[in-house]
N, C-alpha and C positions, 0 to 999 in steps of 0.2 A: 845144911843147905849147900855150902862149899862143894861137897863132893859130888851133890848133882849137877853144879853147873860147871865143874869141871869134868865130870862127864859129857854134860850137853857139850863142851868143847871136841873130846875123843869123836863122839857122834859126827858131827859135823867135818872131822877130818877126814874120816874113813869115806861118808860120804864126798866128800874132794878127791880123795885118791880114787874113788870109785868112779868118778865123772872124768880123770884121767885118764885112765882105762881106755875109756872110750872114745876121748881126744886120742889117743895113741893107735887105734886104730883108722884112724884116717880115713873114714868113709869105706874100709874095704871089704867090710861088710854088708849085706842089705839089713836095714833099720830093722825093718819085723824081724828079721832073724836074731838079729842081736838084746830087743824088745823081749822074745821068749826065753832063750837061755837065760837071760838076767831073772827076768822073774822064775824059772824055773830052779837057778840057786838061792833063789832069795827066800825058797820055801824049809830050806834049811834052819833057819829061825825060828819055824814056829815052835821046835819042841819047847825052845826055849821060852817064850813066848806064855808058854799053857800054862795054866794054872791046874792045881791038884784037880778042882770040881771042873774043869772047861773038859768039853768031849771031843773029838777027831772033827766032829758032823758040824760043830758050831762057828766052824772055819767058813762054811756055807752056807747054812741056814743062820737067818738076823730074824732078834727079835722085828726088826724092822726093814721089810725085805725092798723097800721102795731105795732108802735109805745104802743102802748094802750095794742096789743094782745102780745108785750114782758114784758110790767110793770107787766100784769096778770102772765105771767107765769113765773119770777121771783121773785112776789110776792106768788105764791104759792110754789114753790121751798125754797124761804127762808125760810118762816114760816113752812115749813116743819122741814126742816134743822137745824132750830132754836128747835125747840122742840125738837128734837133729841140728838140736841148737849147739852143739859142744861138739858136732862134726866141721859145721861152718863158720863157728864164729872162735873167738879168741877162749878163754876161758873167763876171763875180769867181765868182758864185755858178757856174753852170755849167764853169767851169776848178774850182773848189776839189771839184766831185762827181765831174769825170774824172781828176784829182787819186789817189784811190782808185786807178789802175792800180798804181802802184808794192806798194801794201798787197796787192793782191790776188795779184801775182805772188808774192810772198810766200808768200800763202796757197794758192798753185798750185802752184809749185816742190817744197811738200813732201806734199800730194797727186799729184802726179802723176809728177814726177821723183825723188819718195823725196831730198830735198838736208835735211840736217839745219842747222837752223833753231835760234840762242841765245835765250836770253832777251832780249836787249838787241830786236831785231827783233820777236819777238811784243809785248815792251811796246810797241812804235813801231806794231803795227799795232793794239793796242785803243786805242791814243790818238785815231789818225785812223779810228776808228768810232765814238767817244767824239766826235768834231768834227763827223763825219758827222749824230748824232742832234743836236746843238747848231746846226749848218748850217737842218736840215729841222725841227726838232722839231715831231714828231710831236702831233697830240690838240692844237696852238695854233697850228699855220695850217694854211692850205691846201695841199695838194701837187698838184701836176700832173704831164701827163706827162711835161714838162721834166726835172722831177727824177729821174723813174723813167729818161729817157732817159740821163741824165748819166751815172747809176749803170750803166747795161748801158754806155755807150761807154768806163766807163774797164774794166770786167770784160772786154771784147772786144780792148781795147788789153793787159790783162795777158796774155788767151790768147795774143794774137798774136805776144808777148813768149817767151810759152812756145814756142811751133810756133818760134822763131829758135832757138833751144836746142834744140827736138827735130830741126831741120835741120842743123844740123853745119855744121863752118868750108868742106864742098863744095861747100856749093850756091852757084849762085850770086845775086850782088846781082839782077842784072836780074830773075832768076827770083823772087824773094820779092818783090821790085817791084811786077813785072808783076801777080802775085796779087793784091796790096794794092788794085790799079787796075783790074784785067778783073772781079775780084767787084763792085765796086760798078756797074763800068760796062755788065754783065749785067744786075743785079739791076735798079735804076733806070732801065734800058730798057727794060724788059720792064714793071714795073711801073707808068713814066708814062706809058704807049698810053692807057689809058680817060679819063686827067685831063688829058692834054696840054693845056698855055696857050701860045699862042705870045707869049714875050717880047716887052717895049716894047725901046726903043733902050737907057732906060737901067736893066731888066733886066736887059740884054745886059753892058752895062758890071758890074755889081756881079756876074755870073756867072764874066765875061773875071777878073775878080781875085781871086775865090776861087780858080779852078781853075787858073790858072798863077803864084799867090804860091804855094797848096801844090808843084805840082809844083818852085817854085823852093825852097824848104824842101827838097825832098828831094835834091834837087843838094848844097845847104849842109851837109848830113846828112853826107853820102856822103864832102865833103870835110873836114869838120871830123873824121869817126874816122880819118880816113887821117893827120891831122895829133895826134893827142890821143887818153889813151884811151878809151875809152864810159864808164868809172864820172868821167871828169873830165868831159865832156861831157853827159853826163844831167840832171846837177843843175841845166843853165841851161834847162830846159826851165817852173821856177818862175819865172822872170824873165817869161812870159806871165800872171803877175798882175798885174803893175806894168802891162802893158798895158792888163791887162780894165779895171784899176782906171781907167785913166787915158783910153781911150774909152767906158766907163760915163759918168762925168762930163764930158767935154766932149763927144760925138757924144750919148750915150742919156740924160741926166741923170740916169742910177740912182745912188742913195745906199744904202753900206750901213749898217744901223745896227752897234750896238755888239755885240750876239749871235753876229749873223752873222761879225762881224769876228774872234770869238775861235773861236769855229768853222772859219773857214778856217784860223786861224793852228794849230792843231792838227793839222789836216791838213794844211799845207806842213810843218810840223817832224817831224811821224811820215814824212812820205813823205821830205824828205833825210837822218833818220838811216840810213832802210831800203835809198837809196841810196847812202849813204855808207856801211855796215856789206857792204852788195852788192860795192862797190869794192874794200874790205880783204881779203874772201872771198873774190874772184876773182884779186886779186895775190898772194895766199899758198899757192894751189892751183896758179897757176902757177909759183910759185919753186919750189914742194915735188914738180912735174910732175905731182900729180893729174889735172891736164886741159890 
């Protein structure tokens, strides 16, 4: 189990470097543009990805095709959302608003999946909204649409959380994949024709690592649950603060102050209890054969 979730760590940096990438780019690209090249390297993955029996075609066709057309179009809302938010906002601050997925599934799971939900959990999620308003606080700054962005990519990241759950242990990897990657790389094609910029060289380079660190993130994914379980491997997906934090200050020179710091730290501690109470409820359902 060690080596999965020391993978889920590798996974989660790459994705840091990768959301880098795109802080480094400074807005000078247009969003869809930069939304399609990503996903268009990110499809570099899937050889890797396929299994001996998986086909070319099952990258598109889902056992469950309802299913498959929400992954795409959360998948392309995120990576939207995600670019946006890591254009305008700090890096700490922008993880600690997408941060919120954990809380939201939460709050999803038992709207939509009817899963009953303890006290322990609902306290975890008014904490990290409680962090969320101490984050942004409302009526003494400014807000942008960074922040409004951040807030839809971690709600898009909860859905998409959900749609795995409403897909079943059948479908397969590729196929939830491929949606995650053909929604944005739709979306972002279609939508960068009017604004199209053709990239400098080193453009090119800060695109080349966003779009195949994520796709290599999704590799390290893929093998860290085969080795570990997902409620052990979730939780190192907080260790992408340590990063914000630490190319904030040397790459972007952002500081945060003391507010904001207690703000995050409310919402990383509500979202690993909800991951850690997630992990208990999923083992005890299994012992007991609930699911």
């Amino acid at each position: 189990m060690l080596k999965g979730v020391l993978l889920g760590f590798a996974c989660y940096a790459a994705y840091s470097i990768s959301d880098a990438f795109v802080k480094l780019l400074e807005g000078t690209l247009p969003s869809y543009e930069l939304v399609f090249f990503g996903a268009l390297l990110m499809l570099t993955a899937i050889p890797f990805l396929k299994k001996p029996d998986d086909r070319w075609r099952d990258v598109v066709i889902a056992r469950k095709p309802t299913v498959w057309l929400l992954r795409a179009f959360c998948g392309a809302t995120g990576n939207l959302t995600s670019v946006i938010a890591f254009t305008h906002l700090s890096m700490a601050e922008a993880f600690a608003l997408i941060f919120l997925m954990p809380i939201f599934v939460t709050v999803l799971s038992v709207m939509l999946l009817r899963e009953e939900v303890h006290w322990r959990r609902w306290t975890a999620v008014v904490v990290g909204f409680i962090g969320v308003l101490v984050v942004l606080r409302p009526g003494f700054r400014t807000l942008s649409e960074g922040h409004v962005a951040a807030i839809i990519c971690g709600l898009t990241g909860a859905v998409s959380v959900i749609s795995l759950r409403m897909a079943g242990p059948d479908e397969k990897r590729i196929t939830l994949y491929g949606a995650g990657v053909i929604g944005p790389l739709v979306m972002g094609g279609i939508l960068m024709l009017p604004y199209f910029v053709w990239p400098s060289a080193w453009q090119w380079l800060m695109i080349a690592g966003y779009g195949l660190l994520a796709g290599l993130a999704a590799i390290l994914m893929m093998y860290s649950t085969r080795l570990a379980p997902v409620s052990a491997v979730a939780p190192t997906q907080y260790s992408q603060m340590l990063w914000a934090i630490g190319f904030g200050a040397w790459l972007f020179h952002s500081k945060l102050d003391w507010i904001t710091g207690v703000g995050i730290a409310l919402i990383l501690g509500s979202g690993l209890v909800t991951f850690i109470r997630w992990g208990q409820v999923t083992s005890w359902r299994r012992k007991t054969r609930i699911v």
